[in-house]
N, C-alpha and C positions, 0 to 999 in steps of 0.2 A: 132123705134121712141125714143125719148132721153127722159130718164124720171126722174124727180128733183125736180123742184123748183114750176112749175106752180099752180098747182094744191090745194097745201097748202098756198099760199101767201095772199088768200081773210082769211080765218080763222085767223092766226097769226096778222094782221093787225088789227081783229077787237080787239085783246088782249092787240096790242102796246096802238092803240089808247087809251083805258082804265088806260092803265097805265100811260099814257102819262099825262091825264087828272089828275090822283092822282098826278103826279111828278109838274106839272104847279102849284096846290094850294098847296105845299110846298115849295115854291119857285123856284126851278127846280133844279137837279144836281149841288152838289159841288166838287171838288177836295180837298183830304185830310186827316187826322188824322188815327188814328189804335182803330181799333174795338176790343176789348175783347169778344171772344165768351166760354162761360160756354160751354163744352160737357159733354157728360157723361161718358167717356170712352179714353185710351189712343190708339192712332194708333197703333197694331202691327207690320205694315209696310206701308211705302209710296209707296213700289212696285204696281200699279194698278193691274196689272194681275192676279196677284198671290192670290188674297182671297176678298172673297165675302164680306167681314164685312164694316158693314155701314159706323164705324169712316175713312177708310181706302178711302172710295169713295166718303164722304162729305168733305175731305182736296180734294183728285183727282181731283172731277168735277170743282175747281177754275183752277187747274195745267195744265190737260192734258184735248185732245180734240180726238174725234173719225172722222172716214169719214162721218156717217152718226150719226143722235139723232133724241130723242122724241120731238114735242113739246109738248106743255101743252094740247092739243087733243090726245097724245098717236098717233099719224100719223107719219112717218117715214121721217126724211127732210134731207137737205143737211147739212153738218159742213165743214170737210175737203176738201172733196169731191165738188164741184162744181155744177155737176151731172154725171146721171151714162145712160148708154143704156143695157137693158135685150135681148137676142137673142130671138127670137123666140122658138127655145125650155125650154129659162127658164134655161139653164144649163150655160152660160157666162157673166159675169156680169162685165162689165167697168166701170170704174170712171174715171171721168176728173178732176184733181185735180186745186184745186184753186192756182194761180201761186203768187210768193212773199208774203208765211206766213212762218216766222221768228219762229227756234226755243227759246227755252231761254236762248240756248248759243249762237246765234248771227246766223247759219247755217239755209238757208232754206229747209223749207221741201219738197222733192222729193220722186217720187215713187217708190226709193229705201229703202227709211226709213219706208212705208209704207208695203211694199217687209219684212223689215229686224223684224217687230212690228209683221207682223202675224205670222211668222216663230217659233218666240218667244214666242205668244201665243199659240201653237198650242204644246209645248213644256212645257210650265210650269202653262196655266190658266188650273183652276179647272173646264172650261165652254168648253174646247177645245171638249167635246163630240157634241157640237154644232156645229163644223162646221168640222164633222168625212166625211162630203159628198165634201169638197172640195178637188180635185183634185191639184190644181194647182196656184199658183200666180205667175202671169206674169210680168216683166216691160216691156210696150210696147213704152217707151218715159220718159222722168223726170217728166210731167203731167199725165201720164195716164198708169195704171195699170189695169189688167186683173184676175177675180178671174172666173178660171173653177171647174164646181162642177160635179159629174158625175151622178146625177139624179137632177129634179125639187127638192128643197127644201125651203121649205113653211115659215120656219123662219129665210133663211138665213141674212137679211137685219138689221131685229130685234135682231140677234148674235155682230152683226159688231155695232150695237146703244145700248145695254145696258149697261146701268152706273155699273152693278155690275162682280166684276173681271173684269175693262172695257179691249177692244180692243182700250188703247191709241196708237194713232201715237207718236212715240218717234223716235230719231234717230238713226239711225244704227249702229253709235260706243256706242252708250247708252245701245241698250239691245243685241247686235250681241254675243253670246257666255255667255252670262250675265242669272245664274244662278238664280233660285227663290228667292227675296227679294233681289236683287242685282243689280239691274240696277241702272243707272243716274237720279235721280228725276229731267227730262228736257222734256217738256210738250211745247207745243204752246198755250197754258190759255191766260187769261187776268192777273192771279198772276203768280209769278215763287218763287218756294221753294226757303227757304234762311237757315232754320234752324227746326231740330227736339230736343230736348230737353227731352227723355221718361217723362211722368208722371209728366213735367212742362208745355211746351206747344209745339206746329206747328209755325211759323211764314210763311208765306208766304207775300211779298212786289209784288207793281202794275208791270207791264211788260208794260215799256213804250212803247215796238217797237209791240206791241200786232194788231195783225190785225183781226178787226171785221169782219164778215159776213155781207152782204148787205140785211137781213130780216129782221123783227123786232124780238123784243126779241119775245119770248113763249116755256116754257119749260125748256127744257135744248137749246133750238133751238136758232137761229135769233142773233142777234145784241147781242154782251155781252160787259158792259166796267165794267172799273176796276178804281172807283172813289177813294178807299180808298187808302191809303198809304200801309197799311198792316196791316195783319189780324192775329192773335193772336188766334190760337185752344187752350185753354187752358181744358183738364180733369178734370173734380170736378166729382167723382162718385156720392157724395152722397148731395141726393136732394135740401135736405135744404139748405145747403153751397150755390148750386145754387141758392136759391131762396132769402137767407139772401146779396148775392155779389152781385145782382141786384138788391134790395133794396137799398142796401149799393155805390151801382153806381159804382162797383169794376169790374163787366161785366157788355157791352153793348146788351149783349144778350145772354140770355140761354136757354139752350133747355131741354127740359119734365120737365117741372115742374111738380110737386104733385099736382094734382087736390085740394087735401082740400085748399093747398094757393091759387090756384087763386081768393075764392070773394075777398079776402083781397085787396091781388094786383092788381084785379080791380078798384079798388076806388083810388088809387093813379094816380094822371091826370098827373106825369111823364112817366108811363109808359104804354105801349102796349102790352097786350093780344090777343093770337089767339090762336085756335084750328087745328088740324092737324090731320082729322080724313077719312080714315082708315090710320094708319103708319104700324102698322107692326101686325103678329100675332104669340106669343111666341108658342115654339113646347121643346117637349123633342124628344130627338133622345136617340134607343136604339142601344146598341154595341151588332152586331149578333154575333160575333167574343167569348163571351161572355155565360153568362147566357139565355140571352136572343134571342139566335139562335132554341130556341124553341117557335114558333106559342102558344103554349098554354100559356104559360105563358107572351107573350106578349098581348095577348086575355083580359087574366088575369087582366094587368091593365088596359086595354082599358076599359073591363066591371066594374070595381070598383070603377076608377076616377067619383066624383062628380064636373067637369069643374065648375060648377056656384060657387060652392066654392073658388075654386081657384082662380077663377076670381074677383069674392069678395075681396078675402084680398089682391088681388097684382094688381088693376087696376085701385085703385083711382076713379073710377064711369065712366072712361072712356074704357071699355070695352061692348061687345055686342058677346053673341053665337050664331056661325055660323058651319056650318063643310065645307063650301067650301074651297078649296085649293087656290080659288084666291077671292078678296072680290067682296060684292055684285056689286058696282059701274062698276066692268070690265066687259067686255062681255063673260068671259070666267067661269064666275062664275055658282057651280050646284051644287044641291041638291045630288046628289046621296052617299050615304054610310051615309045617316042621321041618320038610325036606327042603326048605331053602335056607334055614336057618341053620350057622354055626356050622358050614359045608368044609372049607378048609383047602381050598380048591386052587393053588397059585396059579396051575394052568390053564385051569378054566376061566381066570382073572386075566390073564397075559391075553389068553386068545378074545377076549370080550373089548379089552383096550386096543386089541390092533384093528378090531373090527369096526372100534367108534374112531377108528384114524386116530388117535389118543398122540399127539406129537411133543407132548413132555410141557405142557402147558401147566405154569404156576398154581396149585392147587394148596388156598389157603386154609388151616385147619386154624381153629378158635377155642382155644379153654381158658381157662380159671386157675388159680390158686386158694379161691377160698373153698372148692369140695375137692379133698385132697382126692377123692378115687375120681374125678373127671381127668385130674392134671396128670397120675398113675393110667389113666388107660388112655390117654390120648400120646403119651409117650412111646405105648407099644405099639397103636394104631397108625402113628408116625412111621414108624420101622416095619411096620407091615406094609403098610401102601411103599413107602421104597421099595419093596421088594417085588414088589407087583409091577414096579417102575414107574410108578406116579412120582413126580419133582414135586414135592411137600413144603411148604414153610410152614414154621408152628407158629403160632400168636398166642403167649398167654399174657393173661390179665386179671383184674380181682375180677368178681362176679358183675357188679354193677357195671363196669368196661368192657366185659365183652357181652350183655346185654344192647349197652351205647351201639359198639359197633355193629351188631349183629340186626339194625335195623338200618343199614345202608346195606343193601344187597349189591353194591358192587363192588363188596370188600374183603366179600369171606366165600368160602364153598361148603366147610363143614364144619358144624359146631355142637361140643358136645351141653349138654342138659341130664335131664331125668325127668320121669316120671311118676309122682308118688300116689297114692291110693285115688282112685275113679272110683266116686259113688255110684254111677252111673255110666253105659258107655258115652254115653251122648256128651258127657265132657270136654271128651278128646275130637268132637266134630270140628271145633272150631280149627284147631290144625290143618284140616285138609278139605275147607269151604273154602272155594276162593273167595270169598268177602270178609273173608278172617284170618286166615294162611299169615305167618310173616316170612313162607321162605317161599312162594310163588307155585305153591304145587293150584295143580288144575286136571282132575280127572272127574267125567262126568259119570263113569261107573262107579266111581266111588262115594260122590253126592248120590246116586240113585238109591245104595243101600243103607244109607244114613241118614239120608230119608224115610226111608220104609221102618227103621227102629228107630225114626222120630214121631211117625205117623201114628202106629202102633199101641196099642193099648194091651195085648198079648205078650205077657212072656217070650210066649214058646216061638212067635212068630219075631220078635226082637232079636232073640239071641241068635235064629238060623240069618236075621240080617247083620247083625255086629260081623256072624262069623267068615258069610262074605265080606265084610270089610275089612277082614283080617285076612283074607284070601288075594284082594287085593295088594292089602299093606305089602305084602311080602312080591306078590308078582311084581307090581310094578315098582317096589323097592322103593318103598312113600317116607321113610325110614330106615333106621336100622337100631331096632334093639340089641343092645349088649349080655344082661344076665339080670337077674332080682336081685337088692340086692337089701341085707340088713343092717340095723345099728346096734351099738353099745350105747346106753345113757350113763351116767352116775350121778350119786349127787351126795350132800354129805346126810348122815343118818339123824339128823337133827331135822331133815328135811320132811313132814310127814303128808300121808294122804296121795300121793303120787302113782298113777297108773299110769305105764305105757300105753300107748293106744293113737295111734295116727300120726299123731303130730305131737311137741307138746304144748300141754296143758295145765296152766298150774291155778284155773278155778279148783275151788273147796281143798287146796292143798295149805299148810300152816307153818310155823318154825316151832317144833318145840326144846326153844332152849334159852 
């Protein structure tokens, strides 16, 4: 039986509708003007595949499109794809692809460009451990292509829909042979890239020959149009600049503001405030490669970090501890490894370093200035491991620099990141596969259970494997998660059609003014 579209059309509809209702009492969609959006961080690359980092997939999700997306239920729907039919064994999977969608250089898309995207992927994405069970992509037609896997695979669907290192369709002379961070920035979007600028801005302008989907919007899902003229990413690392240019009417919208200014700029009846809670949750990753290729001394910090501190001075009031791996709102959310998390233990830390003979060896820490709560809690993290007796040097840098470094493993030992929404856990495998790892972790208990909720076609049998993974994460100290943590967005009230929700997104969004 052919399975797609049906099932999910009553839910999405109840969400157009709603929106539909805000967009009538603004007067309804306009055609027009260029949005200035404050970010916080500069794109290291337009290349989708190639890296997980959020600035890199909030420019993408306008540009480029997948076969299959979330919508705003986290449900699995159609985009590229049309719909698809599963075999009866669960190991063949077709898609019938949607006929005359135009890429942004004029060529439409066929199931050879979809043929030439996964080849690619599977070749240069960081996520390619996700779909290690596929056998084979098929062209069986210029609509319809065939992917064989060679056992059931539980998140196959969910690999092919996630926005992060997505699986864009792009075309075949685009990524065929095309090296990491080298392909064509040419997407089937509602925008088409026009210009990267480093460290001034993104442009990306409307795609007039853009062909929507026949759903309604929800998600990343459904109907997307592309009101604005073009959209302006422009980088402001640091907060204030953001929150003084949106005052200033300099951007039309920016993202994480600083908790302390929002009463302020609530009170101003030009502009719109919202929350954006859970976004992401900050981690330090240790290089095993390193000092840190000793259990005890990873223990070490795990036992001595005081989290509620940290979280304190780098969260703005907008954080909350947790130790799950994925937040409470998901269904995949669990308690397990809670008694290692967030212990506060200095002595327990002291005796774990004397035990790994710890003799005051240079232990270098890596952050950023452009996610102001990394640069905030890697300050107190600093002052904690001194106090534990670790000899610290700090290394900060913009985002794209300590990316740079943090791919010579003989330069750093801990660096801090985040994590933001996991459609799936299978996500987060590439981390901790050694053929995907970038900080050298290698545990063969931990391939066993991420495997088992790779293999899986079960829920119930998935989640009791995530949550041995998360049983590990914590024994063996694979990480160290910090707190969850949220945003503040604003933009100015002129700005219409705008929902929080993931990431942003400024499909079916318009100027009215």
């Amino acid at each position: 039986m052919r399975k797609g579209l049906g099932r999910f059309i009553l839910l999405s509809l109840v969400v157009v509708l709603m929106a539909s209702l805000v967009a009538l009492g603004a007067g309804g969609p306009k055609y027009g003007g260029t949005l200035r959006v404050a970010t916080t961080t500069s794109v290291p690359t337009l290349d989708p595949m190639v890296v997980t980092h959020v600035a890199t997939r909030e420019v993408g999700m306008h540009i480029f499109e997948s076969l299959v997306t979330f919508d705003e239920n986290f449900a699995i729907v159609p985009m590229l794809a049309e719909s698809w039919d599963i075999s009866p064994d669960e190991q063949v999977y077709t898609f019938y692809l949607r006929q005359g969608v135009p890429f942004h250089n004029g060529k439409e898309m066929k199931a050879e460009d979809v043929w030439a995207s996964v080849v690619r992927f599977l070749e240069v994405s960081p996520r390619k451990g996700e779909l290690a069970n596929l056998e084979e992509v098929r062209v069986i037609d210029d609509y319809t292509v065939e992917f064989r896997l060679s056992q059931p695979t539980g998140p196959f669907l969910a690999a092919l829909a996630n926005p992060i290192a997505q699986l864009a369709i792009m075309p075949r002379e685009a990524v065929e042979g095309k090296p990491a961070r080298q392909a064509e920035i040419i997407g089937t979007g509602p925008y088409k890239f026009v210009e990267w600028i480093p460290d001034r801005h993104v442009k990306v302008v409307r795609f007039e020959d853009y062909k929507p989907v026949d759903m309604p919007a929800s998600g990343f899902a459904g109907h997307k149009a592309a009101y604005i003229d073009e959209i302006l990413f422009i980088p402001v690392p640091e907060p204030g600049a953001r929150v003084a240019g949106l005052e200033a009417g300099d951007y039309d919208f920016a993202d994480f503001l600083p908790a302390i200014s929002v009463p302020d700029l609530m009170y101003r009846p030009d502009l719109v405030l919202d929350s954006l809670m859970p976004y992401t949750w900050p981690v330090i990753y240790f290089n095993f490669a390193r000092h840190f290729g000793d259990l005890r001394l990873r223990q070490a910090v795990q036992a001595g970090l005081d989290l509620e501190e940290i979280m304190i001075a780098s969260s703005d009031d907008a954080g909350r501890l947790d130790p799950g791996m994925y937040f409470q709102e998901q269904v995949w959310h669990s308690n397990v490894g809670a008694e290692l998390y967030n212990q506060k233990d200095l002595e327990k830390a002291k005796a774990l370093m004397q035990e790994a003979d710890y003799a005051g060896e240079e232990i270098i820490v890596v952050t950023n200035t452009d996610y102001e709560y990394m640069y905030k809690a890697a300050i107190v993290l600093e002052q904690q491991l001194k106090k534990m007796g670790f000899n610290v040097k700090l290394v900060v840098l913009d985002w794209p620099g300590s990316l740079d470094l943090r791919s010579d493993l003989s330069k750093w030992d801990i660096f801090f990141s985040s994590h933001s929404t996991r459609f799936d856990p299978s996500a987060n495998d590439f981390y901790f596969m050694p053929g995907t790892t970038f900080f050298a972790y290698d545990n063969p208990e931990m391939v066993k259970y991420l495997k088992q909720g790779m293999d899986s076609t079960s829920f119930e049998d998935r989640y009791r494997a995530y949550e041995e993974a998360q049983r590990i994460f914590y024994e063996d100290v694979a990480m160290i998660k910090l707190y969850d943590l949220g945003i503040w967005q604003g933009w100015q009230e002129y700005v219409q059609g705008y929902r929080p929700w993931v990431m942003i997104n400024f499909n079916n969004v318009w100027l009215d003014k």
